[in-house]
TIDO-499470 format. One record per residue (C-alpha): y, x, z; residue number from 0. Coordinates in Angstrom, 2 decimals, decimal comma. Each point is the difference from the previous one (the first is absolute). Layout:
BEGIN
<node><north>Y</north><east>X</east><up>Z</up><nr>NUM</nr></node>
...
***
This chain:
BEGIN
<node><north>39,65</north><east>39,01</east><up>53,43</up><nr>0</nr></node>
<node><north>-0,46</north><east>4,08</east><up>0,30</up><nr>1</nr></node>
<node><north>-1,58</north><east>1,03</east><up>2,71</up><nr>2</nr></node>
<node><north>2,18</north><east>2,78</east><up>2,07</up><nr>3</nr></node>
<node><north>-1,54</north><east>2,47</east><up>1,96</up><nr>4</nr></node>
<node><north>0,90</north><east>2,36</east><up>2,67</up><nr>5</nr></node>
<node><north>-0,92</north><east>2,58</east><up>1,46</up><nr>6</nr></node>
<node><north>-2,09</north><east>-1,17</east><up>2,34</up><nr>7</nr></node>
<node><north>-1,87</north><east>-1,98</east><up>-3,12</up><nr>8</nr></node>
<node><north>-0,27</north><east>2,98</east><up>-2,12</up><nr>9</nr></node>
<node><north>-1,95</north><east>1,92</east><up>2,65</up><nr>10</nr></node>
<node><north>-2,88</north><east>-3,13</east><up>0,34</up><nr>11</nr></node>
<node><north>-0,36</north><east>0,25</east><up>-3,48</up><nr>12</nr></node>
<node><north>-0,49</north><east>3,23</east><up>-0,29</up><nr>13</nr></node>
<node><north>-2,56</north><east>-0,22</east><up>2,98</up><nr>14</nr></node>
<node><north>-1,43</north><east>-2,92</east><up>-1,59</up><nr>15</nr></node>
<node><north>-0,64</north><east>2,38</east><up>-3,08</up><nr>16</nr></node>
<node><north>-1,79</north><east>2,69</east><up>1,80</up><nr>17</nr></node>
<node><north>-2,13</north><east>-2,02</east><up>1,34</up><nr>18</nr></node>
<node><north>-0,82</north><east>-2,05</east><up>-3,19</up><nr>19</nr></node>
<node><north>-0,67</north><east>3,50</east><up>-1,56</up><nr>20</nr></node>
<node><north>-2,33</north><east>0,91</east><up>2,50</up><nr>21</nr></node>
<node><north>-2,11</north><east>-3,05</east><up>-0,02</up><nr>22</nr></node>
<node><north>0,26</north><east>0,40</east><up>-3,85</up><nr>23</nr></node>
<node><north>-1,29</north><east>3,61</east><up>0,31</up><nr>24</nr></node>
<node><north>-2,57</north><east>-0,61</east><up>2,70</up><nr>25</nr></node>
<node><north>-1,76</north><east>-3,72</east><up>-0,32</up><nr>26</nr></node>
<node><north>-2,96</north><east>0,73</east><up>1,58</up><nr>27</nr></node>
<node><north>1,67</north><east>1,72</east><up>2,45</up><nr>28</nr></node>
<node><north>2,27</north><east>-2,27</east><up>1,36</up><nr>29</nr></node>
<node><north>-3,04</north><east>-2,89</east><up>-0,94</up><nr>30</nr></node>
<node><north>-2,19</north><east>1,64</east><up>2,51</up><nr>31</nr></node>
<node><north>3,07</north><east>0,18</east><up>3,04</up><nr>32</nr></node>
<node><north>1,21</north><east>-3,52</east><up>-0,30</up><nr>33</nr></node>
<node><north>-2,05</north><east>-2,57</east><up>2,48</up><nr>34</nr></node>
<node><north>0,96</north><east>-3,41</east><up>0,59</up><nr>35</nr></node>
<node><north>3,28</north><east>-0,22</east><up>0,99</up><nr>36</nr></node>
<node><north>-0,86</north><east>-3,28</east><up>2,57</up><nr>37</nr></node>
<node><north>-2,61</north><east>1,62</east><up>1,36</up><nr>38</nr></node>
<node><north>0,54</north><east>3,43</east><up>1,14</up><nr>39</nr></node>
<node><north>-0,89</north><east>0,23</east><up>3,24</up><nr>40</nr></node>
<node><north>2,37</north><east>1,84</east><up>2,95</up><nr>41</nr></node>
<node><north>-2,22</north><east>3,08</east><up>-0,16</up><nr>42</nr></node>
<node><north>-0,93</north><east>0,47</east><up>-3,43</up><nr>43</nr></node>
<node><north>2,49</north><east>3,04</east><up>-0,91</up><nr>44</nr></node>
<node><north>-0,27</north><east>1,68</east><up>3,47</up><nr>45</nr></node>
<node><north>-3,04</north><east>-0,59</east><up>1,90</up><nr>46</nr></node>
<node><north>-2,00</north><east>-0,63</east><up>-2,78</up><nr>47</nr></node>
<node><north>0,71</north><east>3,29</east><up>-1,86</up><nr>48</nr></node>
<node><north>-1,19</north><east>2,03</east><up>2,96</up><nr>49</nr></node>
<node><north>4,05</north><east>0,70</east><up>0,63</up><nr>50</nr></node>
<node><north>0,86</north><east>-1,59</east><up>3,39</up><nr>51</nr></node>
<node><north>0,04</north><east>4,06</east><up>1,71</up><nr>52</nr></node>
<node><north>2,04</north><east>1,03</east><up>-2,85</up><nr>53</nr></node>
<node><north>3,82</north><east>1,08</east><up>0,65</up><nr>54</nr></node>
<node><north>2,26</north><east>-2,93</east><up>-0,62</up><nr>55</nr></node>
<node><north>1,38</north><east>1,75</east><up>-2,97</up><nr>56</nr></node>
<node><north>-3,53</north><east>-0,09</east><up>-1,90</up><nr>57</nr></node>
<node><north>-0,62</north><east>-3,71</east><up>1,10</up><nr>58</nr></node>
<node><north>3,52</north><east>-1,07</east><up>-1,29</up><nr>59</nr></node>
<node><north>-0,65</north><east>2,17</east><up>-3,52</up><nr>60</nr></node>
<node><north>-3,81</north><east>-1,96</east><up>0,15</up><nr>61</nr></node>
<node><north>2,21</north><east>-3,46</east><up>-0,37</up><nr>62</nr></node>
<node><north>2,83</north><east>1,31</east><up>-2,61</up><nr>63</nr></node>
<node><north>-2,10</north><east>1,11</east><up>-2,40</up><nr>64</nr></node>
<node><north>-2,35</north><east>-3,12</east><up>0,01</up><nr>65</nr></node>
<node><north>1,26</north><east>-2,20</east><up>-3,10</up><nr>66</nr></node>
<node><north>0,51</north><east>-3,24</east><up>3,09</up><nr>67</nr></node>
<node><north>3,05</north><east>2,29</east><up>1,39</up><nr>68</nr></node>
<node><north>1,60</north><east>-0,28</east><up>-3,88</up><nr>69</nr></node>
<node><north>-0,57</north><east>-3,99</east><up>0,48</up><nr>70</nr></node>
<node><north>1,17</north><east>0,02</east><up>3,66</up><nr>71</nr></node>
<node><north>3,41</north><east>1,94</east><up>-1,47</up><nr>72</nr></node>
<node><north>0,42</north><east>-2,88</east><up>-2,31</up><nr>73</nr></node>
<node><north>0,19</north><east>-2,14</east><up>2,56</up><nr>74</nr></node>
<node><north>2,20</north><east>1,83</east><up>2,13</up><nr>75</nr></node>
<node><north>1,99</north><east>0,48</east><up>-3,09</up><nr>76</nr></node>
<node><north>0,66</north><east>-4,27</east><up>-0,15</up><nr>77</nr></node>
<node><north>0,24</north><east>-0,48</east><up>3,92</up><nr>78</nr></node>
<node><north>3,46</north><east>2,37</east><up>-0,06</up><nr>79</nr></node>
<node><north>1,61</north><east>-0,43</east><up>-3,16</up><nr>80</nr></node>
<node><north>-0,64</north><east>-3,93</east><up>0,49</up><nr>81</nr></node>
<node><north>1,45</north><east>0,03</east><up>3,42</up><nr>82</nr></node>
<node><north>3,09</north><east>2,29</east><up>-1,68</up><nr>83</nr></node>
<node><north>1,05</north><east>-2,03</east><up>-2,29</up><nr>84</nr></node>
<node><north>-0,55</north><east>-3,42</east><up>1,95</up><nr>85</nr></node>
<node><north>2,76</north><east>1,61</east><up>1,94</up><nr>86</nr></node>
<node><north>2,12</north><east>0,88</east><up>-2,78</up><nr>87</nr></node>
<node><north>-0,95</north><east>-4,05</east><up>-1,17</up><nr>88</nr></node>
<node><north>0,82</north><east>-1,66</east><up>3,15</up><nr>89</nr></node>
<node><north>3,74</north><east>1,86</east><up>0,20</up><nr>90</nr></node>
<node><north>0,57</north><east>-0,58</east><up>-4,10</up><nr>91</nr></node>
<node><north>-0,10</north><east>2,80</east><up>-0,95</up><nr>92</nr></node>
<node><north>-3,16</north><east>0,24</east><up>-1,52</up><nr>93</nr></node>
<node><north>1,26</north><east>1,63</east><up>-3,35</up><nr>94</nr></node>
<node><north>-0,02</north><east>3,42</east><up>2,15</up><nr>95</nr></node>
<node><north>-3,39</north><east>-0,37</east><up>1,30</up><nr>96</nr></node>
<node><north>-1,37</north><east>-1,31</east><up>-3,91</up><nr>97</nr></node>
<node><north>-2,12</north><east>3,57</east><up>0,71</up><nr>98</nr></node>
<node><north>-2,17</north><east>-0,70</east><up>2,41</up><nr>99</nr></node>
<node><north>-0,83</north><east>-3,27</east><up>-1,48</up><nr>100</nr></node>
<node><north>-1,35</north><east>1,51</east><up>-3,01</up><nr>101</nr></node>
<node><north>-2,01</north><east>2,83</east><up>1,91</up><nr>102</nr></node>
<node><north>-1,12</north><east>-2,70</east><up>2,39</up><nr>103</nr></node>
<node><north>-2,11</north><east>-0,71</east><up>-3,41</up><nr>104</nr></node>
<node><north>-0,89</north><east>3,37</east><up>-0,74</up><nr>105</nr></node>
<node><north>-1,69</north><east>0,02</east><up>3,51</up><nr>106</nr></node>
<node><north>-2,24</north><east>-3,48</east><up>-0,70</up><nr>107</nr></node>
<node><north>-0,43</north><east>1,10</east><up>-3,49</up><nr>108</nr></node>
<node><north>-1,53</north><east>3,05</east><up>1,36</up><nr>109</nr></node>
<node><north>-2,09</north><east>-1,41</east><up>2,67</up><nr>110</nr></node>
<node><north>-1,34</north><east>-2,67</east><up>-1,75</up><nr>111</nr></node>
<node><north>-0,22</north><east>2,67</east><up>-2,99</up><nr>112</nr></node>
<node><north>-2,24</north><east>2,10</east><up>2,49</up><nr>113</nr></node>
<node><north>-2,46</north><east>-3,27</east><up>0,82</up><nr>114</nr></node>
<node><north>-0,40</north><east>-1,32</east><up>-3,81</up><nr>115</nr></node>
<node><north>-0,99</north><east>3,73</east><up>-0,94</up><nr>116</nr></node>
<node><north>-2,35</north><east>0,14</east><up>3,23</up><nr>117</nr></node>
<node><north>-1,49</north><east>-3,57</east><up>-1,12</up><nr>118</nr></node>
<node><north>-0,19</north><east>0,29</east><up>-4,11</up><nr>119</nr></node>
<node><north>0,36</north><east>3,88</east><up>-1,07</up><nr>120</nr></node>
<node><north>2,43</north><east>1,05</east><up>-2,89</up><nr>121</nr></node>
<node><north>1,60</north><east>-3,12</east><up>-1,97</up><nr>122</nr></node>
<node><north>-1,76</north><east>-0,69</east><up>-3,20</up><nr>123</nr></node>
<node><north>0,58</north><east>-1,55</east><up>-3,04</up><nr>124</nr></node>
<node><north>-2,95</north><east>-2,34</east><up>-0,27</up><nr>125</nr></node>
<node><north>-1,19</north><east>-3,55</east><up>0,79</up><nr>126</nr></node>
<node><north>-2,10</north><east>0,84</east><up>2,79</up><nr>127</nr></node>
<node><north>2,58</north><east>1,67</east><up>2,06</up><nr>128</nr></node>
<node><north>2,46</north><east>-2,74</east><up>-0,53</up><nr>129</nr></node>
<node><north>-2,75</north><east>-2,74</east><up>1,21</up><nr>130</nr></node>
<node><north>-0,52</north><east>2,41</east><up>3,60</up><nr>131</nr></node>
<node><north>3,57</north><east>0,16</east><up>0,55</up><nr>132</nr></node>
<node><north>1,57</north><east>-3,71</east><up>-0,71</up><nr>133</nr></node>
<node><north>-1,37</north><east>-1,52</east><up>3,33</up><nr>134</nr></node>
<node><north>0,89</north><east>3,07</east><up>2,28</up><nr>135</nr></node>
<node><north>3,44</north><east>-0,84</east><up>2,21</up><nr>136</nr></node>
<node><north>0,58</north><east>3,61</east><up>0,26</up><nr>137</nr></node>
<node><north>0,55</north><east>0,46</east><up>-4,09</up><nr>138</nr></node>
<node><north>2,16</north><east>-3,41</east><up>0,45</up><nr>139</nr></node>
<node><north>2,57</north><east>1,58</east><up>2,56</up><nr>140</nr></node>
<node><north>-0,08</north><east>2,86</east><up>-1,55</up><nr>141</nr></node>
<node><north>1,00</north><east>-1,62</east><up>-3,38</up><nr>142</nr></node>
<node><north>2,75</north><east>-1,45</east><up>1,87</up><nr>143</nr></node>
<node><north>1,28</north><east>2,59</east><up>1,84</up><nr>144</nr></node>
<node><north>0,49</north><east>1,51</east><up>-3,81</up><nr>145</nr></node>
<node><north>1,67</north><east>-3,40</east><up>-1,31</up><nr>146</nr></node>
<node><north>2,33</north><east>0,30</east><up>3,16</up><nr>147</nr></node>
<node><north>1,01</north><east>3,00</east><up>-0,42</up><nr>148</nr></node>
<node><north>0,80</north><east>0,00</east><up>-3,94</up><nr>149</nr></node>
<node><north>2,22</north><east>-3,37</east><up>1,09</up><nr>150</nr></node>
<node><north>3,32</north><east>-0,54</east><up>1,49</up><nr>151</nr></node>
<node><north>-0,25</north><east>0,33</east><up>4,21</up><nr>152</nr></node>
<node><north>-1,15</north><east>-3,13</east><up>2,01</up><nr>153</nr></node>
<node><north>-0,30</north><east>0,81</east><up>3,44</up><nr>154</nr></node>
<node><north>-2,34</north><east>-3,03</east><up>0,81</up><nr>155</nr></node>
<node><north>-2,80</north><east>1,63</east><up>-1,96</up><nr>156</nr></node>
<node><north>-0,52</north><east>3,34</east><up>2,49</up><nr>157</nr></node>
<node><north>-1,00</north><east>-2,17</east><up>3,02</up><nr>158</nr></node>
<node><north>-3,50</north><east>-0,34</east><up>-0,91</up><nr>159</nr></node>
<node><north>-0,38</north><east>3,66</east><up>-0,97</up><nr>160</nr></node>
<node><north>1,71</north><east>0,82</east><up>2,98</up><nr>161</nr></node>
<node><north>-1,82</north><east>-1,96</east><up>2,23</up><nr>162</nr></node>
<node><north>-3,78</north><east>1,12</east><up>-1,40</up><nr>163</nr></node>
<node><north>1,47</north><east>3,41</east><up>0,32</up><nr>164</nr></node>
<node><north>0,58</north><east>-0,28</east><up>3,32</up><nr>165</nr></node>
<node><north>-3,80</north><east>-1,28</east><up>1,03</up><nr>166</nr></node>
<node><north>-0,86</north><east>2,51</east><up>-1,98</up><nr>167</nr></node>
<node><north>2,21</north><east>2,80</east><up>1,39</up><nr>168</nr></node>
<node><north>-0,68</north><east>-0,62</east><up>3,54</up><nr>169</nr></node>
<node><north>-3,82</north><east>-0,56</east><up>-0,75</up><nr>170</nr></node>
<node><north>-0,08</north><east>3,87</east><up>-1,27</up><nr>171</nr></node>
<node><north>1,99</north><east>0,89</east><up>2,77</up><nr>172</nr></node>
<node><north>-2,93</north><east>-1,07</east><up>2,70</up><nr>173</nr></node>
<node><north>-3,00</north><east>0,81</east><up>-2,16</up><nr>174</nr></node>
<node><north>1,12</north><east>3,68</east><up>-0,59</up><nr>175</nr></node>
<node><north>3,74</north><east>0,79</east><up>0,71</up><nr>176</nr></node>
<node><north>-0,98</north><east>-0,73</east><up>3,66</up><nr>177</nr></node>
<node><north>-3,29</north><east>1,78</east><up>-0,38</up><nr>178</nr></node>
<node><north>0,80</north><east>3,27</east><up>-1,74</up><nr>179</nr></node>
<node><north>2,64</north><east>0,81</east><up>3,07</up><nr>180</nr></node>
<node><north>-2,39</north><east>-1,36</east><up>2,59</up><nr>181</nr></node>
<node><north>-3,81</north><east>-0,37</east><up>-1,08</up><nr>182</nr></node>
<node><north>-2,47</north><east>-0,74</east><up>2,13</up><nr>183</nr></node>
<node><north>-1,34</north><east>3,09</east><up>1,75</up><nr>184</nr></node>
<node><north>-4,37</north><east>0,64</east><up>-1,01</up><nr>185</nr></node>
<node><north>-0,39</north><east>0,65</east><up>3,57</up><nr>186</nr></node>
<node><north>2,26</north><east>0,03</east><up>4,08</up><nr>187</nr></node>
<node><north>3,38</north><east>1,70</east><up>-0,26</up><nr>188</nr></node>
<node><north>3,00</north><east>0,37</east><up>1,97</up><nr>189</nr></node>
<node><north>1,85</north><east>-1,82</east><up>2,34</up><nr>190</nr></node>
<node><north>2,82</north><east>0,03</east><up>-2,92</up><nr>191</nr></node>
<node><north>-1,80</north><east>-0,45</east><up>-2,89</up><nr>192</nr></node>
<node><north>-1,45</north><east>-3,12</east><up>1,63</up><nr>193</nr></node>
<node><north>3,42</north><east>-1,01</east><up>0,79</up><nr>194</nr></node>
<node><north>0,78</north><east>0,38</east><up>-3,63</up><nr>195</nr></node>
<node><north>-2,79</north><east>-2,09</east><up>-1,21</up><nr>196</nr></node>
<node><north>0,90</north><east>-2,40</east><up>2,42</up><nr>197</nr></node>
<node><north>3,09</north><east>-0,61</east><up>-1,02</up><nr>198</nr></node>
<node><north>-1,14</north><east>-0,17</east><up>-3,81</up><nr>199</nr></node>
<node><north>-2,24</north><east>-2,41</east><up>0,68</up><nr>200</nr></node>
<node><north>2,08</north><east>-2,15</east><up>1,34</up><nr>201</nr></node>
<node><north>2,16</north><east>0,35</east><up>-3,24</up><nr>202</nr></node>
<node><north>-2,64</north><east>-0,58</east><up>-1,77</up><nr>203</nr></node>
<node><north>-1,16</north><east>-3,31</east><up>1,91</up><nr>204</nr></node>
<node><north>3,87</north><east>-1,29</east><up>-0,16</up><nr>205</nr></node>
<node><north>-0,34</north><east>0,07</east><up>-3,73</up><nr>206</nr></node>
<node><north>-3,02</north><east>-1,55</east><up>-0,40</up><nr>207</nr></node>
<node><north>0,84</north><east>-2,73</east><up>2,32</up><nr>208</nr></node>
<node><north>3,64</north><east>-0,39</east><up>-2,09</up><nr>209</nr></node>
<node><north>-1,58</north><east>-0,44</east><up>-3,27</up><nr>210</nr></node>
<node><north>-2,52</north><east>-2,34</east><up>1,27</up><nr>211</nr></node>
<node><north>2,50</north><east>-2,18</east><up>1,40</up><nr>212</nr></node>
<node><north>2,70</north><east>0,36</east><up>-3,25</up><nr>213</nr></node>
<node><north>-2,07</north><east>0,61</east><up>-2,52</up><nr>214</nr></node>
<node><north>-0,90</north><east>-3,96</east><up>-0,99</up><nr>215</nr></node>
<node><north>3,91</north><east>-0,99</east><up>0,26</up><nr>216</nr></node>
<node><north>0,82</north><east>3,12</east><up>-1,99</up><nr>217</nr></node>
<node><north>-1,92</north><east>-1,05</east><up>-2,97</up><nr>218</nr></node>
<node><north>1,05</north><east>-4,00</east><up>0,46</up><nr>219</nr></node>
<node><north>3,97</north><east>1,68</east><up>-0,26</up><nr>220</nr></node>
<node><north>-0,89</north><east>2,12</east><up>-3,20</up><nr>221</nr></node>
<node><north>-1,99</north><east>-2,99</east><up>-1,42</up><nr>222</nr></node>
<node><north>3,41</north><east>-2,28</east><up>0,73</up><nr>223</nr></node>
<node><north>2,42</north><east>2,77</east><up>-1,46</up><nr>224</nr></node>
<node><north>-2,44</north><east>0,46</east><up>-3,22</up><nr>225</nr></node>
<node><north>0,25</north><east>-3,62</east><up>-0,64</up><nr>226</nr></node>
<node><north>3,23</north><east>-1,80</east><up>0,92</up><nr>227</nr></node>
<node><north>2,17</north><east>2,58</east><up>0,87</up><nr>228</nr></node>
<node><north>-0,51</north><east>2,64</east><up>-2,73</up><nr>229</nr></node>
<node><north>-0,37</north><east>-2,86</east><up>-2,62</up><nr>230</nr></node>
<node><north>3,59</north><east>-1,27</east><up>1,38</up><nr>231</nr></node>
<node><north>1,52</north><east>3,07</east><up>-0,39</up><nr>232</nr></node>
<node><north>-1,30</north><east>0,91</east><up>-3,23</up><nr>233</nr></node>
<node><north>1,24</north><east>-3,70</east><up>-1,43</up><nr>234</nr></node>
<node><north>3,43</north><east>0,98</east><up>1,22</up><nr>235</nr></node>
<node><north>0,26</north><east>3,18</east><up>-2,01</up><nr>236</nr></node>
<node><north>-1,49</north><east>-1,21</east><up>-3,09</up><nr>237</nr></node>
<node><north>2,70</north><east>-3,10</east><up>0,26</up><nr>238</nr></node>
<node><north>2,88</north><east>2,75</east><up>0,63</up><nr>239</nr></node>
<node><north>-1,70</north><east>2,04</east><up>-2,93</up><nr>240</nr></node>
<node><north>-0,93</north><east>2,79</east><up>1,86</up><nr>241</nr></node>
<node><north>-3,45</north><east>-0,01</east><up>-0,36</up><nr>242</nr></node>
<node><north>-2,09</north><east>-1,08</east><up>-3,05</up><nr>243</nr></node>
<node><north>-2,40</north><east>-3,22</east><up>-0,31</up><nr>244</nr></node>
<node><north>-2,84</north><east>2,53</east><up>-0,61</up><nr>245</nr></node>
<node><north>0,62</north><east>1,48</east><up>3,19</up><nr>246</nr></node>
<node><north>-1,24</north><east>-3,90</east><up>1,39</up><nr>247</nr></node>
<node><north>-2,63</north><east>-0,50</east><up>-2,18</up><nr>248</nr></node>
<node><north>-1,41</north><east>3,26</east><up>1,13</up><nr>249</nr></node>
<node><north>0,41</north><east>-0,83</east><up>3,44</up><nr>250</nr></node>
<node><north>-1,60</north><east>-3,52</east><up>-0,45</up><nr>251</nr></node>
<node><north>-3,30</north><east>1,80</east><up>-1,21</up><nr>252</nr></node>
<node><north>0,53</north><east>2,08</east><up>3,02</up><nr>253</nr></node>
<node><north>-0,08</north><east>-3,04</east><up>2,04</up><nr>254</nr></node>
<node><north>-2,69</north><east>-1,66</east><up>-1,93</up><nr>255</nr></node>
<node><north>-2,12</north><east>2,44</east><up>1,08</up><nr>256</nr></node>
<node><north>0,47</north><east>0,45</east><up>3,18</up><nr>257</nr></node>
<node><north>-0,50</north><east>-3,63</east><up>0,77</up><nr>258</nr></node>
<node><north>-3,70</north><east>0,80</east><up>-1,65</up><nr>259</nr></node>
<node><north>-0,50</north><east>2,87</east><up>2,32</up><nr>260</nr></node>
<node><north>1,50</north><east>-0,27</east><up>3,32</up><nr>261</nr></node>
<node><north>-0,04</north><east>-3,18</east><up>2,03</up><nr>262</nr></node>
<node><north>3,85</north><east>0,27</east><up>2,03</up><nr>263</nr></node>
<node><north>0,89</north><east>-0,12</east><up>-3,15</up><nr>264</nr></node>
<node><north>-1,51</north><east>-3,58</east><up>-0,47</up><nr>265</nr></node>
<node><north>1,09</north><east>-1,17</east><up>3,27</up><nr>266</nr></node>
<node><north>3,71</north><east>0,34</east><up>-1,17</up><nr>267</nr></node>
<node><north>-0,68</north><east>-1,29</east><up>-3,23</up><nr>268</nr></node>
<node><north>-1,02</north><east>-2,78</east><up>1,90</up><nr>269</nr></node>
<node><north>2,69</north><east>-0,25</east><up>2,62</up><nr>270</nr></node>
<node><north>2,67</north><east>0,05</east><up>-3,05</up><nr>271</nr></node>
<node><north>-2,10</north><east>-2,54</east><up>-1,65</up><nr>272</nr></node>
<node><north>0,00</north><east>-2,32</east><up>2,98</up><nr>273</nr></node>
<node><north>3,63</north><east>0,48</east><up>0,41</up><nr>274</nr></node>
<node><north>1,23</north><east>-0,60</east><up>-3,85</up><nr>275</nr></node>
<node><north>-2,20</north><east>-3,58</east><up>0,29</up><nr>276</nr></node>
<node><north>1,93</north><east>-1,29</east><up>3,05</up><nr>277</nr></node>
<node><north>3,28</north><east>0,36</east><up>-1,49</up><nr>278</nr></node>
<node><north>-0,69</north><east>-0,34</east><up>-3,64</up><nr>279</nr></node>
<node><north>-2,94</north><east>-2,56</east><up>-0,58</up><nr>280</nr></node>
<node><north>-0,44</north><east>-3,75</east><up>1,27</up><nr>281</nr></node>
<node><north>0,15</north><east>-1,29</east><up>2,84</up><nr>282</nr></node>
<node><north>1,60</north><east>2,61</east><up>1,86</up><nr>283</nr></node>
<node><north>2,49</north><east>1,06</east><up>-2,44</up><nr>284</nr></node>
<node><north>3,90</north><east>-1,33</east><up>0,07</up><nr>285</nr></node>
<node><north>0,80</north><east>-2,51</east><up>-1,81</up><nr>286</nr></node>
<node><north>2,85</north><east>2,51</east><up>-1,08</up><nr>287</nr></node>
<node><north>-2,44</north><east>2,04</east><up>-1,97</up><nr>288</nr></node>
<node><north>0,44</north><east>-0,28</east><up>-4,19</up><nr>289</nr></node>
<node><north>-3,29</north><east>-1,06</east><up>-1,40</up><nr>290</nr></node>
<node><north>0,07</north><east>2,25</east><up>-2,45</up><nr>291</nr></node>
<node><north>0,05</north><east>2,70</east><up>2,82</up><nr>292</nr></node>
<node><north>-3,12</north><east>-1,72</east><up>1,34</up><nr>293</nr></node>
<node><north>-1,55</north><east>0,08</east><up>-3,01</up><nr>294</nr></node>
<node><north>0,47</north><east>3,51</east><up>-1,11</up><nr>295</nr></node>
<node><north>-1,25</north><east>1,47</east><up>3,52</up><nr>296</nr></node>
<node><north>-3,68</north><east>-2,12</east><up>-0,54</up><nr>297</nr></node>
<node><north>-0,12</north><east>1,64</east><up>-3,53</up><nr>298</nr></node>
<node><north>0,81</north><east>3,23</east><up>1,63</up><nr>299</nr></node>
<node><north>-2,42</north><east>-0,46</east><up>2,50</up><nr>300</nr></node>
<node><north>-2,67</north><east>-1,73</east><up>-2,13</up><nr>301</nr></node>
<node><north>0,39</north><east>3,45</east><up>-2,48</up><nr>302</nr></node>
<node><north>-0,35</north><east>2,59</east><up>3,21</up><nr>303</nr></node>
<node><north>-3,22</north><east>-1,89</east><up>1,07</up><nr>304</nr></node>
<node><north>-1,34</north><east>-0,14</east><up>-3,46</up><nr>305</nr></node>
<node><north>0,56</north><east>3,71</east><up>-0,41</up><nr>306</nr></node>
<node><north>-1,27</north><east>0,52</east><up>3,65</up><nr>307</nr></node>
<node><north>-3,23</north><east>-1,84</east><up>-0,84</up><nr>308</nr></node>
<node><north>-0,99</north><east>1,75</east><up>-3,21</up><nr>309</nr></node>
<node><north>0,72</north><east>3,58</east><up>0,94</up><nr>310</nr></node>
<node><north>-2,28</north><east>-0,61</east><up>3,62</up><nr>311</nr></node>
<node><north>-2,34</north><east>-1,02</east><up>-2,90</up><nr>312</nr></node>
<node><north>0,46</north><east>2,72</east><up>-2,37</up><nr>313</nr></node>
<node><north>-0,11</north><east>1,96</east><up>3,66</up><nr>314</nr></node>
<node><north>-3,59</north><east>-1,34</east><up>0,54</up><nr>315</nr></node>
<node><north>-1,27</north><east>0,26</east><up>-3,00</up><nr>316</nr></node>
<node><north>0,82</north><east>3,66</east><up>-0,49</up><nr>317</nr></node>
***
């Protein structure tokens, strides 16, 4: 299926582009800006670059030009198109909103984008850069985020970009949004500028308290909606034709992998596994269950464990 864009999509891409053509103009540049993502500390832009007495104007241009603002945008970028069009999906009329669902893409493809080029430089041709990029999850969503957006719409698949998006979104917002309007002052100021940090403090401490407490059920959801619900979904449309077996074969890898790398992931594999044996394997099974039914599901599962097995080996090993 074509891929339609709107307005609103052409003017990502062409974003996307400029910044592609800078970091393809400027590598060490941009190499030499990028930190760690998951590490940047609240003062790093501000305090840290001597600018907390700067006008707010300076501090703000301090964060835009960093190449983290371009990967914060990215986020933003899947946080509103994805809650758009899950309200042109819930009142079904989601051909009018197909828009933002495809520049909910362009806005993973280009954070994730952002962190791959931070962690491995340039792509390259070669062995060696293949081998440092198969085990990174970042290169893995962001190969997805391309597969979903060359393929026909499933909402389903946006909730775990849309949910990492938001940690991530609302993590920027207390470690510098909050910071550039408010740092903290290098020595005693005024009654209202006191007030001021005051109050973005406490911002800042609601947040960190919220993704303390959500952050662990967060990632059990997204691990639950990779593997049963997605899978469901993506079943259905390649029954009704509208998506190609590829499309799950890809997705399967995707899966494989992630069950290698991250361990909510395992926990539902297990939790499905657990449930599929009560109702489809001796002695807890009904009696009204085919036998050849039976039997297919322990080849099934017999084949995933195999597979499981030998690429935690291959893991190992490498």
């Amino acid at each position: 299926m074509g891929v339609p864009l709107g307005r609103d999509s052409k003017i990502v891409i062409i974003l996307t582009t400029k910044f592609l053509n800078l970091v393809g103009q400027q590598p060490k540049m941009i190499g030499d800006v990028l930190k760690d993502f998951s590490t940047i500390t609240p003062n790093l832009i501000v305090t840290e670059l001597g600018m907390a007495q700067q006008p707010l104007a300076n501090r703000l241009w301090i964060l835009v030009k960093h190449p983290q603002f371009t990967w914060w945008c990215g986020h933003c970028i899947v946080l509103f198109c994805t809650t758009i069009y899950f309200w042109y999906w819930i009142t079904l009329s989601w051909p009018e909103g197909i828009n933002y669902y495809y520049t909910a893409y362009l806005g993973a493809m280009l954070s994730y984008g952002v962190v791959v080029y931070k962690s491995f430089g340039s792509p390259q041709l070669n062995w060696e850069y293949f081998q440092k990029i198969n085990k990174d999850e970042n290169v893995f969503y962001l190969t997805l985020a391309l597969m979903w957006f060359m393929s026909t719409p499933v909402f389903v698949t946006l909730i775990p970009y849309a949910t990492f998006s938001l940690f991530h979104f609302i993590t920027y917002l207390r470690a510098n949004i909050l910071q550039a309007f408010s740092p903290a002052p290098a020595h005693s100021s005024s009654g209202s500028s006191s007030g001021t940090q005051t109050r973005a403090n406490s911002a800042s401490k609601f947040i960190q308290i919220w993704v303390h407490k959500n952050y662990e059920p967060a990632m059990n959801m997204v691990s639950f909606v990779e593997v049963v619900v997605i899978t469901l979904f993506l079943l259905f449309n390649i029954v009704t034709l509208q998506l190609r077996f590829i499309t799950l074969l890809f997705y399967c890898f995707f899966l494989r992998m992630r069950y290698l790398m991250n361990t909510y992931t395992q926990q539902v594999f297990a939790a499905v596994a657990r449930f599929l044996d009560e109702r489809l394997l001796p002695p807890s099974a009904s009696p009204s269950i085919p036998p050849p039914v039976t039997k297919a599901y322990q080849h099934a599962k017999n084949a995933i464990i195999w597979m499981g097995r030998r690429n935690s080996h291959n893991s190992r090993r490498g």
